[in-house]
N, C-alpha and C positions, 0 to 999 in steps of 0.2 A: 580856286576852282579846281577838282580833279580833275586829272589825269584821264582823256579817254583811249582805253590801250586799243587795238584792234581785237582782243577777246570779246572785249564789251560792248564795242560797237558789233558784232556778230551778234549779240546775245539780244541788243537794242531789236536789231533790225529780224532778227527770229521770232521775237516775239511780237514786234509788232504786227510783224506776219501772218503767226499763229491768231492774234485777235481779228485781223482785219480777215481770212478765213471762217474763224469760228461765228462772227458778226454778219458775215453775209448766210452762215448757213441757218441764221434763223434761232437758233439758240438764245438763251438772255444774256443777260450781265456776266452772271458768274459764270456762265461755260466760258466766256471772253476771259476774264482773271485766273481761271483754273488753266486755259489753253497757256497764254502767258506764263505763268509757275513751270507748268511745264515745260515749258521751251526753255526757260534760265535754267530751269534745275539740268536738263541736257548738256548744255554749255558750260554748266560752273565747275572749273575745276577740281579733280576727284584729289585728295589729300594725298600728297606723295609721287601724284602720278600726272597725268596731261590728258589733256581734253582731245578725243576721237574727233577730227571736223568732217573728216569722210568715210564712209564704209571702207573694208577692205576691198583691191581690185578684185574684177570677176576673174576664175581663173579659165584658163579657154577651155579644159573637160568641162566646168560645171555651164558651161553655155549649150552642151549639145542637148535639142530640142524633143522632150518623149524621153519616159523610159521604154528600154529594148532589152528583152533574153529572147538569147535560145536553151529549149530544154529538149533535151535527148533522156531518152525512156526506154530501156532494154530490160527484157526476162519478167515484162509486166502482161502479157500476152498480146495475143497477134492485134485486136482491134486498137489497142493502145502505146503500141511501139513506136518509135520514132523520132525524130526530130524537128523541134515545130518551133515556128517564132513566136512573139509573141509584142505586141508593140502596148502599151499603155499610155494615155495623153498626150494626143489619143489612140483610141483602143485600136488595132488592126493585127495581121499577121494570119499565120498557116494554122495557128493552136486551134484545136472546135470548138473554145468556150474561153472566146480572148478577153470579153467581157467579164463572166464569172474568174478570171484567171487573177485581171487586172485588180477586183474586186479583193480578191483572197489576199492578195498583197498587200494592196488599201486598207485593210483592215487591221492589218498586222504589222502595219509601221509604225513603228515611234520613236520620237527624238531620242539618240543616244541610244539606239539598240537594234542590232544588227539583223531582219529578219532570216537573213540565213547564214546565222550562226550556229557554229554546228554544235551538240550534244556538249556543255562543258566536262570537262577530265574530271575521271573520278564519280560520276552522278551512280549513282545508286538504279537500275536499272531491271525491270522484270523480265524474265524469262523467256521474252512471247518470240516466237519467231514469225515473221510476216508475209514472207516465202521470199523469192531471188530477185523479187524487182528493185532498180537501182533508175537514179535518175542523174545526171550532171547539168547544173544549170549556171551557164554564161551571159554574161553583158555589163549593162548598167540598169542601178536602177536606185532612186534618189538623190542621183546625181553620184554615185558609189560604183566601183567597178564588183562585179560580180563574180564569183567563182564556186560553187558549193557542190555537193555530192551527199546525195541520199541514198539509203539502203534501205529494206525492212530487217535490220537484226536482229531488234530487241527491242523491248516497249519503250523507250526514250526515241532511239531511231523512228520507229511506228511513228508514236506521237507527234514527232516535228512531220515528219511527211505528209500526217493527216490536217495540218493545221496547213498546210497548202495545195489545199483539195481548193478548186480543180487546175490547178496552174499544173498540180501533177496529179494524173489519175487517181481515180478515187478507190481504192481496193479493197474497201473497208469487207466485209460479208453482208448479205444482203439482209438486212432488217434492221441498219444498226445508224 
C-alpha cells in the first residue's frame, strides 16, 4: 500500500473540496472532475521547486483601506490652483471632480506599470511648450506610495499630464 505523505493528503482533501463546492453549485459532472484537476494540479509539486501552501503574509502598508493623494497645482491659474485631496474607494476629498479624478486613474492602471511614471530618459520629445503649470502629486495609490511632479514643457510632459485630466486640470485650448 503507498505511502500517504501529508502533501497528498492536502491534495486528497482540496479536491475533494473543490468537487463537493463545484457539486453543490449546480454544475454537472465534468465541472466536478475539471474542479478536482485543478486543485491537484495547485498542489503537485513544481520540478525543482516546493509547493506554495499559503499566500504571501499581508504586509501592513498594503492593508491601508482607499487609495488617497494630494495634489498641489501651481502657475495653472487662479480658478484651479491648489491643493486638494483626493480619496478613491471610495471616492471622497476637497478635489471638484473626485469622481472623474478617481476615474482618470482607473483607467490607466495596469499591472506592472507605473501610472505616474515619469517621461522615460532620452524619449524623443516635441517642441510644444504648455505654459508654467506644474502639479506634485503625493500618497498611495494601488496600494504603492506615491511621489510625481508634472510640468507642461514639452509634448511628452503635455501628453502624460493630459492622460490625467481631471485628477489634474484640464489646460488643454478650448475645442480640443
Amino acid at each position: 500500500m503507498p505511502q500517504v505523505t501529508p502533501l497528498r493528503r492536502f491534495a486528497v482533501t482540496v479536491s475533494a473540496a473543490c468537487a463537493a463546492m463545484i457539486a453543490a453549485s449546480g454544475a454537472g459532472p465534468g465541472a466536478a472532475y475539471a474542479g478536482t484537476v485543478d486543485a491537484l494540479t495547485a498542489v503537485t509539486p513544481l520540478v525543482g521547486g516546493s509547493v506554495p501552501v499559503a499566500p504571501p503574509p499581508v504586509r501592513e502598508e498594503d492593508q491601508v483601506s482607499g487609495d488617497h493623494l494630494t495634489v498641489t497645482v501651481r502657475h495653472a491659474g487662479a480658478r484651479v490652483d491648489g491643493t486638494f485631496e483626493v480619496y478613491c474607494h471610495p471616492d471622497g476629498g476637497s478635489h471638484p471632480d473626485t469622481a472623474g479624478a478617481c476615474d482618470a486613474l482607473d483607467r490607466d492602471t495596469r499591472w506592472g506599470r507605473d501610472v505616474f511614471a515619469p517621461v522615460p530618459e532620452g524619449e524623443v520629445c516635441t517642441m510644444r511648450y504648455g505654459g508654467p503649470a506644474t502639479a506634485h502629486v503625493t500618497g498611495r495609490w494601488a496600494g504603492r506610495p506615491v511621489d510625481a511632479s508634472y510640468d507642461r514643457s514639452n509634448g511628452c510632459e503635455i501628453e502624460r499630464w493630459d492622460r490625467l485630466v481631471p485628477l489634474l486640470p484640464d489646460l488643454r485650448p478650448v475645442g480640443r
